[in-house]
C-alpha positions in Angstrom: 118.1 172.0 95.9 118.7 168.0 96.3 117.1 165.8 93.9 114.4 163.7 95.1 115.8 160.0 96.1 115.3 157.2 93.1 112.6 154.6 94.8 114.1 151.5 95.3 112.9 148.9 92.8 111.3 145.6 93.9 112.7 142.6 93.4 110.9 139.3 92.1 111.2 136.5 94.6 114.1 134.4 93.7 112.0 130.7 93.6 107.8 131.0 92.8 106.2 130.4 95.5 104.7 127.0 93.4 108.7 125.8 93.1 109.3 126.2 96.7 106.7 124.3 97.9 107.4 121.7 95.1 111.3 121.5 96.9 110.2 120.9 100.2 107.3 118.3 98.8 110.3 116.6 97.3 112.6 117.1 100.2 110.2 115.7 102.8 109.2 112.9 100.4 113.2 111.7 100.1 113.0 111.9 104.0 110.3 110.0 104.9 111.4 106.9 101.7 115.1 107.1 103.5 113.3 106.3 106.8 111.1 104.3 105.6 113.6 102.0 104.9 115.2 101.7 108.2 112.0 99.7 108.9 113.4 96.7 106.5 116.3 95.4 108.5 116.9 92.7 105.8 117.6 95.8 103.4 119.9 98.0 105.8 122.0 94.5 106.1 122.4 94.4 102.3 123.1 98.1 102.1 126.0 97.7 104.4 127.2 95.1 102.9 127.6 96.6 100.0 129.5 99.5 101.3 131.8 97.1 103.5 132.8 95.6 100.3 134.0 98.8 98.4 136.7 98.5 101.4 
């Protein structure tokens, strides 16, 4: 006579559902300030020029 199979356990998610959404809030946040700068020219010329001069 076979043993009856153990039942899997359940696992916790790995990330709350309340620190997931909090990542993407941040993650689309960062997004949208990064693009929001493309829309000061005067700022994307001083951001390359500072990367030009570490060359």
């Amino acid at each position: 006579m076979q043993a009856a199979p153990e039942p899997i356990p359940h696992r916790a998610p790995a990330l709350p559902l309340v620190w997931r959404v909090l990542a993407w809030v941040v993650a689309i946040g960062a997004c949208l300030a990064v693009f929001a700068m493309y829309t000061a020219p005067e700022f994307m010329v001083m951001l390359a020029d500072q990367v030009w001069s570490c060359f």
